[in-house]
C-alpha positions in Angstrom: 37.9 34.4 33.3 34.6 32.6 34.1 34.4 32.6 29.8 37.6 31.0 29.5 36.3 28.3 31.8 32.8 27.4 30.2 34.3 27.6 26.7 37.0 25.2 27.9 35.1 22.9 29.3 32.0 22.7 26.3 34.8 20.8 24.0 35.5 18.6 27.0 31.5 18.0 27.7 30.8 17.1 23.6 33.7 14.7 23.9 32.6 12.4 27.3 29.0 13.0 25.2 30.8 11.2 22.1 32.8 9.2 23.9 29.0 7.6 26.0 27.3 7.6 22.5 29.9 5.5 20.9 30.0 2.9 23.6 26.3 2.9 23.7 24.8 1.8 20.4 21.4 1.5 22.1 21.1 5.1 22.8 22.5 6.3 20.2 20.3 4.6 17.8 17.4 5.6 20.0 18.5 9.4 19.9 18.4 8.9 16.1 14.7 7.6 16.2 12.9 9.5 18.5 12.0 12.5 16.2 10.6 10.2 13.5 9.1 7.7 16.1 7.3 11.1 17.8 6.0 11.7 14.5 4.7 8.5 13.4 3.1 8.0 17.4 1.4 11.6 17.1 0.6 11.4 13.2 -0.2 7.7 12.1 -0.5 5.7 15.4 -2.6 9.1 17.0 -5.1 8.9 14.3 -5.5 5.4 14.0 -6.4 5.4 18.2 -8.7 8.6 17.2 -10.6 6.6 14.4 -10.4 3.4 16.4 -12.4 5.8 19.6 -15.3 7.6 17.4 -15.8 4.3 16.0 -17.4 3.3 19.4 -19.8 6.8 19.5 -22.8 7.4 17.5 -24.5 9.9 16.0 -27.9 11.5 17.1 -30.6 11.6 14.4 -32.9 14.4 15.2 -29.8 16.9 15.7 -26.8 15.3 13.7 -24.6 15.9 17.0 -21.8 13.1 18.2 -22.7 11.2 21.3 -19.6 10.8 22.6 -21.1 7.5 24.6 -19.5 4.3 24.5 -21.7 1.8 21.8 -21.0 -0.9 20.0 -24.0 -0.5 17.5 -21.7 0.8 14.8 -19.9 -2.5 14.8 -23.3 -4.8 15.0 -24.8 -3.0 12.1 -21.4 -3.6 10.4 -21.6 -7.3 10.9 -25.1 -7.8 10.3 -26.1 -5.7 7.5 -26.3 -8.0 4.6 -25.3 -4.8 2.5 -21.9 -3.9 4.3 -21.0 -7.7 4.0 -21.8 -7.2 0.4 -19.6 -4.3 -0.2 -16.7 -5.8 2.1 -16.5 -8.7 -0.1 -16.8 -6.8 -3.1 -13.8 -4.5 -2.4 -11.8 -7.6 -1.5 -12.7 -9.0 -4.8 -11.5 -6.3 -6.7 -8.3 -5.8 -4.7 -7.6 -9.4 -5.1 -8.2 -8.7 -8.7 -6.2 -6.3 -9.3 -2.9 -7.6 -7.3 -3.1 -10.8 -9.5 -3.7 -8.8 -13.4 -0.4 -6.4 -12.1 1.2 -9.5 -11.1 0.7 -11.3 -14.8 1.5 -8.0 -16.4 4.3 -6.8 -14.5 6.7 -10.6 -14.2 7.5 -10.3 -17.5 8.3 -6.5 -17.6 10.2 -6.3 -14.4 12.4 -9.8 -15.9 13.0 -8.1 -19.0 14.2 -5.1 -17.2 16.6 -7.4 -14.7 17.9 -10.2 -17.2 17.4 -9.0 -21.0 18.2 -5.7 -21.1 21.7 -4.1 -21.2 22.7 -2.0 -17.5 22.0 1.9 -19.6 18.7 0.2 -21.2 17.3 -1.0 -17.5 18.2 3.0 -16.3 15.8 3.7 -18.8 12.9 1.2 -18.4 13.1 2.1 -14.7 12.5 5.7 -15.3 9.7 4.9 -17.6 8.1 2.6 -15.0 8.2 5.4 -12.6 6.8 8.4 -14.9 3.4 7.3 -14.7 3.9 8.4 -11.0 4.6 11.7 -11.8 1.6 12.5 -13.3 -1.7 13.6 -11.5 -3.9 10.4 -10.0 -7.3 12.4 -11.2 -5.8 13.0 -14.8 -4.9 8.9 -15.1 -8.3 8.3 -13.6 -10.1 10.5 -15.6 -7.6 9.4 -18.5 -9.5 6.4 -18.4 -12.7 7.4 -18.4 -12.9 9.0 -21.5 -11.3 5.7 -22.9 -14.1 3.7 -21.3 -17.0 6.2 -21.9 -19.1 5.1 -24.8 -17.5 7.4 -27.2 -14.5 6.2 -26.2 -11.7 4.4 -27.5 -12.5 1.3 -25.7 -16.2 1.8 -25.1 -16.8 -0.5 -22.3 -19.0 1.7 -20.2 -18.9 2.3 -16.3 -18.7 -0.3 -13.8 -16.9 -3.1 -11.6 -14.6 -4.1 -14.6 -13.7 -0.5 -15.4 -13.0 -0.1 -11.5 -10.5 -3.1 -11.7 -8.9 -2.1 -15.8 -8.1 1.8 -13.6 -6.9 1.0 -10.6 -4.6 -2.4 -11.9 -3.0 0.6 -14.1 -2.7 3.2 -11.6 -1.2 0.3 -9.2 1.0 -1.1 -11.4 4.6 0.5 -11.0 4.2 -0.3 -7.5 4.4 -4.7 -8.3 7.1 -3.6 -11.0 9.4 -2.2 -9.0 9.4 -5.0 -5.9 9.7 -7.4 -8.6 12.1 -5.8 -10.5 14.8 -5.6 -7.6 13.7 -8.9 -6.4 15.1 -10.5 -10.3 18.0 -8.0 -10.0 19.5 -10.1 -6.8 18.7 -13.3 -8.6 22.1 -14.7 -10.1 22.3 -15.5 -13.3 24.1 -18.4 -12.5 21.4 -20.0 -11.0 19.8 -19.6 -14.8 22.8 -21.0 -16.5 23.3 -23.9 -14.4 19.5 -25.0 -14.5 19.7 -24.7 -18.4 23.0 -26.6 -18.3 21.0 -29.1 -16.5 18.3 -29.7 -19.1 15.6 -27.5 -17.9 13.1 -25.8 -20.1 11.9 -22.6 -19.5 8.7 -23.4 -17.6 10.3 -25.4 -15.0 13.4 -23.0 -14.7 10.4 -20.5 -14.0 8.7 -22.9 -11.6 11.4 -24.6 -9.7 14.6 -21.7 -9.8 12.6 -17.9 -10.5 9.2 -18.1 -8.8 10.3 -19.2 -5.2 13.6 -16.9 -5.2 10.8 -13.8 -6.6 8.1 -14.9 -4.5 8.7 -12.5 -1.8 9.5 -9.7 -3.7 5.8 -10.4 -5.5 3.8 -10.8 -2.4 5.4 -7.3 -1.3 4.1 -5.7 -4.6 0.8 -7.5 -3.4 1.0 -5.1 -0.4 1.0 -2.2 -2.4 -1.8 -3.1 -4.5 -4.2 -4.9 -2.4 -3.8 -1.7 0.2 -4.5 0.8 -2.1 -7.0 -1.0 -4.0 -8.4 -1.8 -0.7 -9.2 1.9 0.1 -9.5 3.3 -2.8 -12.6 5.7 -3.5 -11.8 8.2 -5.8 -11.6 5.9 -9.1 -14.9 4.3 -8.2 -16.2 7.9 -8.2 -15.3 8.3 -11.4 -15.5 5.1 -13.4 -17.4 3.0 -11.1 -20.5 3.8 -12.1 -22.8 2.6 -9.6 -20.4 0.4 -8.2 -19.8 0.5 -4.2 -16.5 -0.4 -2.1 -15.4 0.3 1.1 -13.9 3.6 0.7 -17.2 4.9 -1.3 -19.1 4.1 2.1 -17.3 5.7 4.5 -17.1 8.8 1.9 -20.5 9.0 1.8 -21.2 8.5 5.2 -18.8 11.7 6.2 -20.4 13.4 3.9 -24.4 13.4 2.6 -25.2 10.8 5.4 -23.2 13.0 8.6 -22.6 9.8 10.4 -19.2 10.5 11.6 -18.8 7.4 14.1 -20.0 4.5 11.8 -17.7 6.2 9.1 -15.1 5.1 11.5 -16.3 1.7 12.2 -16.9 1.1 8.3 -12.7 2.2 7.9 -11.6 -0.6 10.3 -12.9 -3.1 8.2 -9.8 -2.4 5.6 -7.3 -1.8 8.3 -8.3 -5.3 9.7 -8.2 -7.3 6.7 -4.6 -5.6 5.8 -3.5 -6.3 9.3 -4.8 -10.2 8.8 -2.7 -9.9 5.3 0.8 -8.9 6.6 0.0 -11.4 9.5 -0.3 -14.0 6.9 2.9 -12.7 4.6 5.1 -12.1 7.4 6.7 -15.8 7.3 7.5 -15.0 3.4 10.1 -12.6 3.9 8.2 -10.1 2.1 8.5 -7.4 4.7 11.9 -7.1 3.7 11.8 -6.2 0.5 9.7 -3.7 0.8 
């Protein structure tokens, strides 16, 4: 008898549970976040506070052990070490560098793919756009050194330009793609009626295209600048002697054992990406990412 009571009343619970969930958008939604929200606390958020923490320790030299004692000489070396300022500007050089050569290479792609070509040929140009994504980043990057070796095809040799030629390749389905979609809401109206009006390409460009793309471009520039930003692996291989960011605080988890200022050195590119999206939030680029 007792069965016949609890399996009555479950159907009767899961209803009044429906019933407060409906009314109740705000829980609801909050029920639906909390497992990814857990995840990105514990996962991304937890790590940053962990690097953000050993940051402030140092390292002792006689027996490479962390002294888990507040310091802020990780950060003073940082700031006044004429070599660090070096590198930081360096690495926002190339970043910037790159974002604007995927930016020229990729507004004329992704407005082919959204205006000129038929709805089955754009399937098609999408797909190739993403394929390059499907291969290995080490095979790309080591793609292009052989190409840039001296025996190579191009022959340009190792170095800051090679650096910048890699990573604007590796980097650029990811301004394509923002840019792409951003075209595809654009009406073509808009096109027809500034042509009907007497305006020549350029100033179509300038005054209709370019400020209804813009934030779709400066959220490709998110993509790029960020990865270019931390990137270490393609100066590895085709830098040469070149240093960024990410080569330093590679090097200082590994030959140099300096945990703590290897976690000082990696706020500097979560700072100046933090200063970027301040700056681009007013665009509307965040939403079209």
């Amino acid at each position: 008898m007792t069965t016949i009571t609890t399996t009555a009343a479950s159907p009767g619970m899961r209803r009044r549970a429906a019933s407060f969930l409906h009314r109740h958008a705000g829980v609801r939604l909050s029920l639906l976040l909390s497992a990814p929200l857990a995840w990105l606390g514990l996962a991304y958020l937890g790590a940053l506070a962990a690097l953000l923490v050993t940051a402030f320790w140092s390292t002792d030299v006689f027996t490479g052990d962390v002294v888990k004692v507040f310091t802020w000489a990780n950060f003073t070396d940082l700031v006044t070490g004429e070599v660090y300022r070096t590198v930081a500007l360096r690495s926002i050089g190339v970043a910037a560098a790159v974002t604007l050569i995927d930016l020229v290479v990729a507004f004329p792609m992704a407005f082919a793919m959204a205006k000129l070509a038929s709805p089955r040929a754009q399937r098609w140009l999408v797909i190739a756009v993403l394929t390059p994504l499907w291969a290995s980043y080490l095979v790309k990057a080591y793609a292009w050194r052989v190409m840039l070796s001296s025996d190579g095809v191009l022959g340009w040799g190792y170095g800051l330009t090679a650096t910048v030629v890699t990573l604007s390749y590796l980097w650029l389905p990811y301004m394509i793609l923002p840019i792409y979609a951003g075209l595809e809401r654009l009406p073509d109206s808009l096109l027809d009626a500034a042509g009907d009006l007497g305006a020549r390409g350029w100033r179509t460009f300038r005054t209709v295209v370019w400020p209804l793309t813009f934030p779709a471009a400066v959220a490709g520039s998110i993509f790029t600048f960020s990865l270019s930003l931390g990137d270490y692996i393609t100066v590895k291989i085709v830098g040469g002697k070149t240093q960024l960011i990410g080569n330093v605080v590679y090097d200082n988890i590994g030959a140099a054992n300096n945990l703590p200022f290897a976690a000082a050195v990696a706020t500097v590119p979560v700072v100046i990406m933090l200063v970027y999206l301040a700056a681009v939030r007013r665009t509307g680029a965040l939403e079209n990412l």
